[in-house]
C-alpha positions as a LaTeX table, in Angstrom:
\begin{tabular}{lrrr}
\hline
Residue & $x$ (\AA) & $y$ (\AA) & $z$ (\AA) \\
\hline
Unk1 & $-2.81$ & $-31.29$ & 19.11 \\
Unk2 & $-4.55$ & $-30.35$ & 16.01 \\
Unk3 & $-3.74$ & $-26.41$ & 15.32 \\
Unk4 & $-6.78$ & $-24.30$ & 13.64 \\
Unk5 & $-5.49$ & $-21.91$ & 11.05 \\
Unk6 & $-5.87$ & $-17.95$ & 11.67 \\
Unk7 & $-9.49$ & $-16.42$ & 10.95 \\
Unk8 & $-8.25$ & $-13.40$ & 9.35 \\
Unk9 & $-5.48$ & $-13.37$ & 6.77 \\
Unk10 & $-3.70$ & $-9.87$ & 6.14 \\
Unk11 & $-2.41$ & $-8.26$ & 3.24 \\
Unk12 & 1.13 & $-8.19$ & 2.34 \\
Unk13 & 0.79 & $-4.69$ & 2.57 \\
Unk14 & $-0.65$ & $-4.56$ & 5.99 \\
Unk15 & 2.87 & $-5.33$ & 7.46 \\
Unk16 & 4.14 & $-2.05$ & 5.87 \\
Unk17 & 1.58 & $-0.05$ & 8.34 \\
Unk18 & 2.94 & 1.66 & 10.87 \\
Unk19 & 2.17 & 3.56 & 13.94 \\
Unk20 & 3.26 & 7.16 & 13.83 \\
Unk21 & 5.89 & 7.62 & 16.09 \\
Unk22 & 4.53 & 11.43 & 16.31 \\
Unk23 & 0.99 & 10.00 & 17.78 \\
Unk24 & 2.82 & 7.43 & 19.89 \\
Unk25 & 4.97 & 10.35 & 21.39 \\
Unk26 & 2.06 & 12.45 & 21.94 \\
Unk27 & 0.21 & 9.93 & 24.12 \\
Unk28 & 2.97 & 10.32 & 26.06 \\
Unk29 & 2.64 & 13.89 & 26.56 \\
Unk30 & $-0.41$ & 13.54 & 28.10 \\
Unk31 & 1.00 & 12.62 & 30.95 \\
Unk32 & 0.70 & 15.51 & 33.93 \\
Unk33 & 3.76 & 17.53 & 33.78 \\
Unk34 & 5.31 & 16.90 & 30.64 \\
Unk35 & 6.19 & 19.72 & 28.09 \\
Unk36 & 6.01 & 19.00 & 24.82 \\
Unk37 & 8.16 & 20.11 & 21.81 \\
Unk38 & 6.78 & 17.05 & 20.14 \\
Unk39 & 3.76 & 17.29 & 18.23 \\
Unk40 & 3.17 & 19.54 & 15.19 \\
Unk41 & 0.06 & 21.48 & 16.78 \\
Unk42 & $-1.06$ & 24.77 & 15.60 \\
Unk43 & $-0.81$ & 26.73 & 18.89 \\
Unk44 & $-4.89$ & 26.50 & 19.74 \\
Unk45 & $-4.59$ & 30.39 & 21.02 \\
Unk46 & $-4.97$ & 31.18 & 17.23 \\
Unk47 & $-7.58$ & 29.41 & 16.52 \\
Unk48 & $-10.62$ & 31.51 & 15.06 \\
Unk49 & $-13.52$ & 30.62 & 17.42 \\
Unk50 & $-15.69$ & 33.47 & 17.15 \\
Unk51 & $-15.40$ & 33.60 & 13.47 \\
Unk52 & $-16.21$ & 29.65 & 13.82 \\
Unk53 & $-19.03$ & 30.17 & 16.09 \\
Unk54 & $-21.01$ & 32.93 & 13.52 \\
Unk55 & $-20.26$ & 30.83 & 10.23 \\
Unk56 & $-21.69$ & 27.79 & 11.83 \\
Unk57 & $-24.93$ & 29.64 & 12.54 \\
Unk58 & $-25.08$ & 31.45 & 9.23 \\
Unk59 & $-25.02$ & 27.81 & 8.00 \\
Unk60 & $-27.54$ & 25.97 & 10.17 \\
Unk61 & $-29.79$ & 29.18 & 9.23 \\
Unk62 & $-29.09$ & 29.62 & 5.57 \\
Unk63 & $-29.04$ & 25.92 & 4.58 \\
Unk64 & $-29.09$ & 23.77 & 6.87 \\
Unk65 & $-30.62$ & 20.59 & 5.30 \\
Unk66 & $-27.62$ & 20.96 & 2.29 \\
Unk67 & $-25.54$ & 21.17 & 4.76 \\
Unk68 & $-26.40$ & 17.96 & 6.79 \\
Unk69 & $-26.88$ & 16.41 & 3.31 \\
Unk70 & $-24.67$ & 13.80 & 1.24 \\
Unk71 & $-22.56$ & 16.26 & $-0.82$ \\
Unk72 & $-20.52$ & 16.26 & $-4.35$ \\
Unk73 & $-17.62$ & 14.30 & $-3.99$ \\
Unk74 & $-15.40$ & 16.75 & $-5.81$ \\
Unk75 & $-16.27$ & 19.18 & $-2.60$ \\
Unk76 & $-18.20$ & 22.12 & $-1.89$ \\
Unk77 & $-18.22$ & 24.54 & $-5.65$ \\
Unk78 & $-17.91$ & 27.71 & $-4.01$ \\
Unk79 & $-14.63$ & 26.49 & $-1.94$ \\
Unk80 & $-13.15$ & 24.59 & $-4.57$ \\
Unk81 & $-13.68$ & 28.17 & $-6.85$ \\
Unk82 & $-12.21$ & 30.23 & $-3.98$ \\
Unk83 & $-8.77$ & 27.83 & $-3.48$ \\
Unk84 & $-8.87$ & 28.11 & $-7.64$ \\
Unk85 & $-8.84$ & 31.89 & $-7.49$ \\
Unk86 & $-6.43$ & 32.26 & $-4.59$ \\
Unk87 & $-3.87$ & 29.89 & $-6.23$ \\
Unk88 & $-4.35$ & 31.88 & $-9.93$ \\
Unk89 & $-3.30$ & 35.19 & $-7.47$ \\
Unk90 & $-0.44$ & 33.16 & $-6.54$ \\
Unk91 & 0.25 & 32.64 & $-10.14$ \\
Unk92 & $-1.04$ & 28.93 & $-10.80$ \\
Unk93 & $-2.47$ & 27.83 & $-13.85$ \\
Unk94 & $-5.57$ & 26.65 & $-12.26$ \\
Unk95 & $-9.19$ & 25.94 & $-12.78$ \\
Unk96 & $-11.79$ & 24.52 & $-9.92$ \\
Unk97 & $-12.23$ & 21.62 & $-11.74$ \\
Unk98 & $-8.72$ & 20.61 & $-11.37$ \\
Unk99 & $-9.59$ & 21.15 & $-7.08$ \\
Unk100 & $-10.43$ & 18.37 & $-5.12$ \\
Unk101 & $-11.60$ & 18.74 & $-1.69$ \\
Unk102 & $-10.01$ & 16.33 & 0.76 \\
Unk103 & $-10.24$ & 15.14 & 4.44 \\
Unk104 & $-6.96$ & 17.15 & 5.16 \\
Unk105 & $-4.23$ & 17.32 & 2.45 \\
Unk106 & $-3.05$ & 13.98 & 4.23 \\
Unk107 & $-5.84$ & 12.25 & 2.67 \\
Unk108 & $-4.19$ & 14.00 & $-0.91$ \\
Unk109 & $-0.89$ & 11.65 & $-0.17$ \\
Unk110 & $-3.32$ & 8.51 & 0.06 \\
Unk111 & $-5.13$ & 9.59 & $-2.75$ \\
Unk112 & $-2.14$ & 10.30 & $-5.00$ \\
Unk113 & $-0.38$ & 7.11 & $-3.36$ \\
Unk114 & $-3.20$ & 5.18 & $-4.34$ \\
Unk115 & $-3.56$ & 6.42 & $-8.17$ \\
Unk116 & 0.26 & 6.69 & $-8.86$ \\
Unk117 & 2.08 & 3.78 & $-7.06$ \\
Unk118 & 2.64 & 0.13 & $-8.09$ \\
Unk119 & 4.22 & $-2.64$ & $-5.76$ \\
Unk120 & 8.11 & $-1.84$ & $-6.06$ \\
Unk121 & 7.67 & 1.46 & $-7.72$ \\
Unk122 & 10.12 & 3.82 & $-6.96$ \\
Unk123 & 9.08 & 7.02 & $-5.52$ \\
Unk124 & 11.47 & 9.95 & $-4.65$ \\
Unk125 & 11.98 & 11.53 & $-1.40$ \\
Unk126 & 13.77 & 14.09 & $-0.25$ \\
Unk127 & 16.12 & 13.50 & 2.76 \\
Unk128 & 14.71 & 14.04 & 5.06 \\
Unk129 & 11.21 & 13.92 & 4.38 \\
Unk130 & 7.45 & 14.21 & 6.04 \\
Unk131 & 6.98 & 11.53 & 8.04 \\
Unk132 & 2.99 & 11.14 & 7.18 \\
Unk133 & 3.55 & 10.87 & 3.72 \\
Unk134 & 6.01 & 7.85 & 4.53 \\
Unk135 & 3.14 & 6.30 & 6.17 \\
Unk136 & 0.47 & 7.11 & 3.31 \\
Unk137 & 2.48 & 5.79 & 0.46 \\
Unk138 & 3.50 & 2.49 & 2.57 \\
Unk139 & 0.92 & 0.64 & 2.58 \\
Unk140 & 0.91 & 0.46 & $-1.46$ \\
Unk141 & 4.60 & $-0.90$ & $-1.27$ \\
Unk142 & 6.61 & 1.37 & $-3.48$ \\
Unk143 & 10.67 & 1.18 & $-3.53$ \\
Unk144 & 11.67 & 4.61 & $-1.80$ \\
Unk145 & 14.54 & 6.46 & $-3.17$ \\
Unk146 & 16.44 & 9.15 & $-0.92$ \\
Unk147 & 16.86 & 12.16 & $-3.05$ \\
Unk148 & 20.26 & 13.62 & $-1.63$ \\
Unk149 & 19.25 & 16.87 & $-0.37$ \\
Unk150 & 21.00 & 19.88 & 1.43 \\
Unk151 & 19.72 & 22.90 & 3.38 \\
Unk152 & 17.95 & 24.44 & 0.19 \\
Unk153 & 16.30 & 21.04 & $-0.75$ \\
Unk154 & 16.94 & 18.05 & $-3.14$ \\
Unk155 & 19.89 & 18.16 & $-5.61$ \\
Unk156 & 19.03 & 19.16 & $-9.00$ \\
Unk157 & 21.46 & 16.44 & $-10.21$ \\
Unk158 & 20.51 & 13.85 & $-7.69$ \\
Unk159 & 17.12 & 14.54 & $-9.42$ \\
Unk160 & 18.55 & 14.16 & $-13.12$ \\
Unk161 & 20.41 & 10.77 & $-11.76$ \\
Unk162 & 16.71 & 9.13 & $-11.41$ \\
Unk163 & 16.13 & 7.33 & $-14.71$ \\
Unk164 & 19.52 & 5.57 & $-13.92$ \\
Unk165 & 18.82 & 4.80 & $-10.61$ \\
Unk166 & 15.61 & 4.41 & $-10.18$ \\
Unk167 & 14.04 & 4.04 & $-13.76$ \\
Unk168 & 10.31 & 4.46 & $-13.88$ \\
Unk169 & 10.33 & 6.90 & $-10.68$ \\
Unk170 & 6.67 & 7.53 & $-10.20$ \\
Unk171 & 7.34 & 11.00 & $-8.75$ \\
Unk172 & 9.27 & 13.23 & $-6.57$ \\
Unk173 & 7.47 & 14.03 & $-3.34$ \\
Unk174 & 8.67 & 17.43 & $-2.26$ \\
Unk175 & 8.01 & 20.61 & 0.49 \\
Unk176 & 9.65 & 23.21 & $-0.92$ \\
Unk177 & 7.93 & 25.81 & 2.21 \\
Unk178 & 9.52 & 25.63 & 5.64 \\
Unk179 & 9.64 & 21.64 & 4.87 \\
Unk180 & 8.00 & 18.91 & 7.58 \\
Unk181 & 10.83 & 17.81 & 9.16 \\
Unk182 & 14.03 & 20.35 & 8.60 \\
Unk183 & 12.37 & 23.77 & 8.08 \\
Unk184 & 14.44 & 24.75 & 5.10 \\
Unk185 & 13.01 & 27.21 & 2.21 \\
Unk186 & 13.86 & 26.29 & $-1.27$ \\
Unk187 & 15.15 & 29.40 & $-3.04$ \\
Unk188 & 14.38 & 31.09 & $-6.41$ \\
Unk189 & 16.82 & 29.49 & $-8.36$ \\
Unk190 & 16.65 & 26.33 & $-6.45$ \\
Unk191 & 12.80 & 26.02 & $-7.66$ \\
Unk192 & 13.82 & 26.53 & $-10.98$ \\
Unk193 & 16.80 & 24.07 & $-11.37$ \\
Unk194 & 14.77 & 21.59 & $-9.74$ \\
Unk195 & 11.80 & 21.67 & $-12.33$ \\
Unk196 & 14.56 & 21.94 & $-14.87$ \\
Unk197 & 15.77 & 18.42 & $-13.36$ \\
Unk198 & 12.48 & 16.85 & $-13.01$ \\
Unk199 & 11.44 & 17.73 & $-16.44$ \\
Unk200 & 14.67 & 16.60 & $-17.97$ \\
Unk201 & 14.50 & 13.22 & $-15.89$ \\
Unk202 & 10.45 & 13.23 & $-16.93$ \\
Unk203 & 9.69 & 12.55 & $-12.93$ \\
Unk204 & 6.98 & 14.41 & $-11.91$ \\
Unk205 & 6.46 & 16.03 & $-8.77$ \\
Unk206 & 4.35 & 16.01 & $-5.81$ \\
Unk207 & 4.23 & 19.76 & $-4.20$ \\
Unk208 & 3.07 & 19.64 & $-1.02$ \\
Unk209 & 2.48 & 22.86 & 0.82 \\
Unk210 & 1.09 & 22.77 & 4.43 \\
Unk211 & 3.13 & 25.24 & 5.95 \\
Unk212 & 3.51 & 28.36 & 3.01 \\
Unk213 & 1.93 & 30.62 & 4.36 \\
Unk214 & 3.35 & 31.01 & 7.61 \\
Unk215 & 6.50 & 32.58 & 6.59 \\
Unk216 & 7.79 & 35.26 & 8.99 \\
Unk217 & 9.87 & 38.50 & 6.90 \\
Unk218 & 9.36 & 37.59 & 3.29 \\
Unk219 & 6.73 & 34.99 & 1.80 \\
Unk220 & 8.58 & 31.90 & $-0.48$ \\
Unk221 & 9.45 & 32.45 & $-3.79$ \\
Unk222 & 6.03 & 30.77 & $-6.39$ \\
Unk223 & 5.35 & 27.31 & $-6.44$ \\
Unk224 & 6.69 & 24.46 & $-8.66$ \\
Unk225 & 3.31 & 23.89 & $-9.79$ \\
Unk226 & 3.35 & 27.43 & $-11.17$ \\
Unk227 & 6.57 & 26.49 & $-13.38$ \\
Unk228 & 5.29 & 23.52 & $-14.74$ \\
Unk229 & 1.60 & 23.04 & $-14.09$ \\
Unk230 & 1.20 & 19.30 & $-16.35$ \\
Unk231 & 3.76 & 17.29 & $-14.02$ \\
Unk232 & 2.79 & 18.87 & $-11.10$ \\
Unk233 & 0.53 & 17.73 & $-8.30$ \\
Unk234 & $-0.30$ & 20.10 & $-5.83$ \\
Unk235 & $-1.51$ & 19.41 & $-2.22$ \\
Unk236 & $-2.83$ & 22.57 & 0.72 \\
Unk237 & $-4.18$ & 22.51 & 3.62 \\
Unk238 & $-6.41$ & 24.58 & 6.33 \\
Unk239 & $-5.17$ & 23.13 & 9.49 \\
Unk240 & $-2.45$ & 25.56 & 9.60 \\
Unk241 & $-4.37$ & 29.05 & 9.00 \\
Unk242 & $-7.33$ & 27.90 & 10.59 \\
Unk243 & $-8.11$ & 24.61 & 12.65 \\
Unk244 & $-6.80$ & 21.44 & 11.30 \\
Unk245 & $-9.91$ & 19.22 & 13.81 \\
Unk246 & $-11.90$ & 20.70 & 10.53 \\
Unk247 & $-9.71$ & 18.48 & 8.54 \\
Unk248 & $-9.65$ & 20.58 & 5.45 \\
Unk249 & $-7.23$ & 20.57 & 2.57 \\
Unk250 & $-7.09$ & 20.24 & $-1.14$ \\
Unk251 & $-5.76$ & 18.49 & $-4.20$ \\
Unk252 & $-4.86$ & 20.55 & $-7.62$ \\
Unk253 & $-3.98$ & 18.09 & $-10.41$ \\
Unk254 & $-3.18$ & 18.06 & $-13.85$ \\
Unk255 & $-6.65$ & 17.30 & $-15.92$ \\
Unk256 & $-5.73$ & 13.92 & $-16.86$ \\
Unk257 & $-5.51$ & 13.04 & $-13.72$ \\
Unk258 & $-8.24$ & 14.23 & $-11.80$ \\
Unk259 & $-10.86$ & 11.93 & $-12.62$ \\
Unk260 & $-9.11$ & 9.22 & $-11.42$ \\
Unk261 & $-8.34$ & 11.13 & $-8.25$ \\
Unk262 & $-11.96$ & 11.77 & $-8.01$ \\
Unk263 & $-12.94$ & 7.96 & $-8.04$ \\
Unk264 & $-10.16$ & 7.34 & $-5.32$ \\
Unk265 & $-12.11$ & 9.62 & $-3.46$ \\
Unk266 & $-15.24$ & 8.26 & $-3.78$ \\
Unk267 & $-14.00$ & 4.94 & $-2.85$ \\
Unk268 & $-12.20$ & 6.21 & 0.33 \\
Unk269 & $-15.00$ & 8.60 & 2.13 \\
Unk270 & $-17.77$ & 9.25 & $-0.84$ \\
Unk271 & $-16.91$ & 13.55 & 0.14 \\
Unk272 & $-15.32$ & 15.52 & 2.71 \\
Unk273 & $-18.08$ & 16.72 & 5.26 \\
Unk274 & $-20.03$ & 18.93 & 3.51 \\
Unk275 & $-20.70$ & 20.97 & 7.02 \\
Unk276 & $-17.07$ & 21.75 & 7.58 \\
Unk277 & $-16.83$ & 22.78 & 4.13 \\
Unk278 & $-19.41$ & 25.22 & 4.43 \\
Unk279 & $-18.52$ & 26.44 & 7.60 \\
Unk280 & $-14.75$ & 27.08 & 6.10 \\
Unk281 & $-15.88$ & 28.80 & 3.28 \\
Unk282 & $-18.60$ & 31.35 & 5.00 \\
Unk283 & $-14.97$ & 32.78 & 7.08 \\
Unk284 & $-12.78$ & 32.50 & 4.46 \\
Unk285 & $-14.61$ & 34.25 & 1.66 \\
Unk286 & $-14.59$ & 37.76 & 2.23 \\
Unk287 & $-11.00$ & 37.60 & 3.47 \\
Unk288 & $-11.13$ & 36.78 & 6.62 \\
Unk289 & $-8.09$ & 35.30 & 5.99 \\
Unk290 & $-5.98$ & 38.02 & 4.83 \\
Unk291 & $-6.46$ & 39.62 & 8.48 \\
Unk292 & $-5.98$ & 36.63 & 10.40 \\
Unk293 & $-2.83$ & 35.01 & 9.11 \\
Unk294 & $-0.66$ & 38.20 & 9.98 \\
Unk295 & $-1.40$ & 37.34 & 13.36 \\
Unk296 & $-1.19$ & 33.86 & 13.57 \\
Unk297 & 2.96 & 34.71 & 11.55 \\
Unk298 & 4.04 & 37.33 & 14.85 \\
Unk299 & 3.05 & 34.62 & 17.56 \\
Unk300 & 4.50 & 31.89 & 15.83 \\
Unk301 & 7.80 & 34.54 & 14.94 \\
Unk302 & 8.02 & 35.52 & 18.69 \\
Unk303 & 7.93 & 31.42 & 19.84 \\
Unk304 & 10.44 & 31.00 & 17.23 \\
Unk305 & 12.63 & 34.29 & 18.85 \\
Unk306 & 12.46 & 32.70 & 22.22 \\
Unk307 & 13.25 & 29.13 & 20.94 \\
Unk308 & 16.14 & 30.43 & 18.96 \\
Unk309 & 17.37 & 31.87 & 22.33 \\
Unk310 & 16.95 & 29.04 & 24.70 \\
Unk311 & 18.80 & 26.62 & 22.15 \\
Unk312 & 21.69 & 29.16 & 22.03 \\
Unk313 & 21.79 & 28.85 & 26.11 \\
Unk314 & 21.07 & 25.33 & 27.00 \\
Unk315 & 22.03 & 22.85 & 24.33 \\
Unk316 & 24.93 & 21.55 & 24.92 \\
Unk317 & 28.16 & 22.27 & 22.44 \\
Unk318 & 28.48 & 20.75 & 18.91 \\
Unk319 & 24.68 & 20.66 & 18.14 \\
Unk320 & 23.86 & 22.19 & 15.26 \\
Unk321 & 20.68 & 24.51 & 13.81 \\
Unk322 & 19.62 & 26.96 & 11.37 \\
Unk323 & 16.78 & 29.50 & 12.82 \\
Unk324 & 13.84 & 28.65 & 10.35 \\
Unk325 & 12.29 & 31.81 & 7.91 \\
Unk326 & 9.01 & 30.16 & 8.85 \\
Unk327 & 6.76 & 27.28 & 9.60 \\
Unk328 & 6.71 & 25.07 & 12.79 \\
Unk329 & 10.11 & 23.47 & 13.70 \\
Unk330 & 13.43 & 23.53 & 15.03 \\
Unk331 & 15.33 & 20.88 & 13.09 \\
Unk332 & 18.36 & 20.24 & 15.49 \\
Unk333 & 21.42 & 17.59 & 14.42 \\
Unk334 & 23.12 & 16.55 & 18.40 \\
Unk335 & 26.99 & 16.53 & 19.17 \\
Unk336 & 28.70 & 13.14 & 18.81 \\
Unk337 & 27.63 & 10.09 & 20.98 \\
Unk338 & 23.67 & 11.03 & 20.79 \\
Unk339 & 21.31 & 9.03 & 19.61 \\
Unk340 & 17.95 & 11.08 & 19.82 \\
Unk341 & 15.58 & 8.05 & 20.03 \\
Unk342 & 17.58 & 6.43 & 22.56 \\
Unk343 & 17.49 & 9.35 & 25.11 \\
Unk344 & 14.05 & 10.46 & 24.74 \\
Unk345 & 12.62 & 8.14 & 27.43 \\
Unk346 & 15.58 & 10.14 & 29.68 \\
Unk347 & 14.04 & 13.04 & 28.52 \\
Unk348 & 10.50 & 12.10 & 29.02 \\
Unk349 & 11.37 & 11.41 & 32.43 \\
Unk350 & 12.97 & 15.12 & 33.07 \\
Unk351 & 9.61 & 16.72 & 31.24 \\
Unk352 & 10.10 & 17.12 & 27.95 \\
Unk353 & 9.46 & 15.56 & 24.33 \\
Unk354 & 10.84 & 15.90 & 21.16 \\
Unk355 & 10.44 & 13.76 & 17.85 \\
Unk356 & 13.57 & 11.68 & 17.07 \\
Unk357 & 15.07 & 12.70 & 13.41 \\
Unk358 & 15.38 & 9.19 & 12.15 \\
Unk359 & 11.49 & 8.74 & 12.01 \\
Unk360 & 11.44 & 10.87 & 8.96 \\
Unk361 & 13.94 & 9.47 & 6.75 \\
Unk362 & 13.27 & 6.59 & 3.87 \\
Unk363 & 16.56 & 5.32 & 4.69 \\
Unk364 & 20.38 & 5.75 & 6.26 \\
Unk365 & 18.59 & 8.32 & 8.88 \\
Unk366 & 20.58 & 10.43 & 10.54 \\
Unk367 & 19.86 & 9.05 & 14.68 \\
Unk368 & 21.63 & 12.78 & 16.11 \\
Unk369 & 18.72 & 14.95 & 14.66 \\
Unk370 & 15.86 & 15.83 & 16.36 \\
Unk371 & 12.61 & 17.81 & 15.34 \\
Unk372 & 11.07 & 20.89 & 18.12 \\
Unk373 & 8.21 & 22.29 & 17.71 \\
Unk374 & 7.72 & 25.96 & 18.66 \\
Unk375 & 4.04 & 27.08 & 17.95 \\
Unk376 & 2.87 & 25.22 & 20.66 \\
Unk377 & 4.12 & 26.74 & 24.20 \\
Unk378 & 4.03 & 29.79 & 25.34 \\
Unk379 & 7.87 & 31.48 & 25.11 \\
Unk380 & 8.13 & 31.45 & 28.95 \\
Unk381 & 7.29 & 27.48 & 29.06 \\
Unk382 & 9.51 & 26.96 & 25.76 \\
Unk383 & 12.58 & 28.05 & 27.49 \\
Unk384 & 11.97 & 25.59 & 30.49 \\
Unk385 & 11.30 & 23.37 & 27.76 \\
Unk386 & 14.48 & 23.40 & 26.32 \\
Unk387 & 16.67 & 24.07 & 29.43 \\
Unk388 & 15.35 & 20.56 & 30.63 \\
Unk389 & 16.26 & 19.04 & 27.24 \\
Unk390 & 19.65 & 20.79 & 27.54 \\
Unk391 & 20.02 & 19.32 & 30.76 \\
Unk392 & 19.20 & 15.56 & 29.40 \\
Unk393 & 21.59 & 16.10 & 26.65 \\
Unk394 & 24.90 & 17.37 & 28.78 \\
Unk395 & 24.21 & 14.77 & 31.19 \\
Unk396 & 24.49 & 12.18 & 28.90 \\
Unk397 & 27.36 & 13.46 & 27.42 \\
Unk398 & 28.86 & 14.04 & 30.69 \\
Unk399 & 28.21 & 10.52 & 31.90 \\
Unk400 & 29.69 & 9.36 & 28.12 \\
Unk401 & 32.77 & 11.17 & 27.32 \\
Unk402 & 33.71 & 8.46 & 24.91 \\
Unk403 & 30.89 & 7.68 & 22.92 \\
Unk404 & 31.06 & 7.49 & 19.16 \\
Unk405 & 28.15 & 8.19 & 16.65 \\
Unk406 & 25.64 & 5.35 & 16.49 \\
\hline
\end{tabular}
């Protein structure tokens, strides 16, 4: 029997796409009755309708055929200026023509993923890392190297070890704000031995900074872009101050860079919507902002106070957690004999989901972590949240006394 050949021939790099295990988890949670601890989802309660609502008219009356229009693919001027100025306050060296506006700052990791890596690169990660910028920087088939990292953030001499093992390191990709998975906070002098190392090692760095501003007693120390502006790219975002279905976020790079950037844009989407851009910038630019943030921090503190409390009841001895300083997550590391991706079908089944730990490590992941989201549920449906996790999690140990660490 003669055998016809396949239509469509894939790219090598097509077998280093993934699905998100975060969006495969979360079509699970739309099954009735399930609470989810799962997803990273700015709790929709804070969302700024009304303010939405007035801009959008303002717009569709001001200038509404601009607004419908094809638009610059560097982004809207007025926006780009106002991220410029707000980073300068925050004591970047920055000018708008170093902003580019992006369809979320998870476009930025394509972007930079595109310009930067080569087929067996090496790019630097810390350990663990986002999971979404795993996926962006996949596809164009770099070597990743774990950056061994501790609760304030990669080693400083991990970091000066990279031209020996892993010469020609395109970058280090780092969160140094209540970091995607773990929640830690780099400290002052944490930031500065770090640029210290990456200078030394001449890696540069990829700061990405989603989650800065939701910091909950003290705001993080200044950026690593601030310290050394040149080997710095710098990625924000406005899903997590003010909607992220706008898909809104932002690239700062280093001069010599950004026209590059600015053709990988045009190649991928020709501009962000000019509409949401708009839109964004009519709330934002008479500080709108500086009023609405406080509030989104002391509902995402109190869900963090009541998480922080239900974990102390229900979770069964030996797990281990810090209380995060900010951001969106619980990182929690399970006694002995759990595997987190194995039992979260067991815990599906009692009601609840969580994001397994190992889904956000390069390599050797740690299979007892787990990542919760609090910002989410209300406090009253986090605690039955977590009791029915608890419950999962002494069951199984009950049922396997003897288990060892996978």
């Amino acid at each position: 029997m003669k055998t016809t050949p396949p239509l469509w021939t894939q790219a090598h790099r097509a077998a280093r796409m993934n699905p998100s295990i975060i969006r495969e988890i979360l079509k699970v949670t739309e099954q009735p009755g399930i609470r989810s601890l799962a997803g990273g989802l700015p709790s929709p309660d804070t969302f700024p309708i009304d303010a939405m609502r007035e801009a959008t008219a303002k717009v569709l009356t001001d200038s509404p055929r601009e607004a419908l229009q094809y638009a610059a693919s560097e982004g809207f001027g007025p926006l780009r200026e106002w991220v410029a100025n707000m980073l300068r306050g925050q004591g970047q060296t920055v000018d708008a023509n170093q902003v580019l506006i992006t369809t979320g700052s998870q476009q930025g990791l394509d972007l930079v993923g595109k310009l930067l890596i080569d087929a067996s690169a090496p790019v630097a990660v810390e350990a663990p890392t986002y999971l979404g910028a795993l996926q962006a920087f996949a596809p164009y088939e770099p070597h990743f190297v774990s950056v061994d990292s501790d609760a304030h953030g990669p080693r400083p001499e991990a970091i000066e070890a990279l031209p020996r093992v892993a010469p020609g390191t395109r970058f280090l990709y780092v969160l140094p704000n209540f970091q995607n998975p773990s929640s830690r906070v780099m400290p002052e002098a944490r930031r500065q031995a770090v640029v210290a190392a990456a200078q030394a090692a001449n890696v540069p760095l990829l700061e990405d900074n989603p989650y800065g501003d939701l910091w909950f007693d003290q705001p993080p120390p200044a950026s690593l872009a601030s310290r050394w502006p040149e080997g710095t790219i710098y990625l924000g975002s406005f899903s997590k101050v003010l909607a992220p279905g706008l898909r809104l976020g932002f690239v700062v790079a280093p001069p010599a860079l950004c026209p590059k950037l600015l053709q990988a844009k045009q190649a991928a989407d020709l501009h962000t919507p000019g509409f949401n851009q708009r839109v964004v910038y009519e709330v934002i630019r008479n500080g709108f902002l500086d009023q609405h943030v406080p509030t989104v921090r002391a509902r995402y503190k109190a869900q963090r106070d009541a998480m922080a409390a239900a974990l102390k009841v229900h979770l069964p001895e030996g797990s281990e957690w810090v209380a995060p300083e900010g951001g969106m997550f619980f990182w929690i590391r399970l006694p002995a004999g759990c595997h987190a991706y194995h039992l979260l079908p067991e815990a599906v089944k009692a009601g609840v989901a969580y994001v397994p730990g190992e889904a956000f490590y390069a390599d050797h992941a740690d299979t007892r972590t787990l990542r919760l989201s609090f910002v989410t549920l209300p406090p009253a449906e986090i605690e039955i949240a977590v009791a029915l996790l608890g419950g999962v999690l002494k069951r199984h140990l009950n049922e396997s006394p003897s288990a060892t660490t996978p």
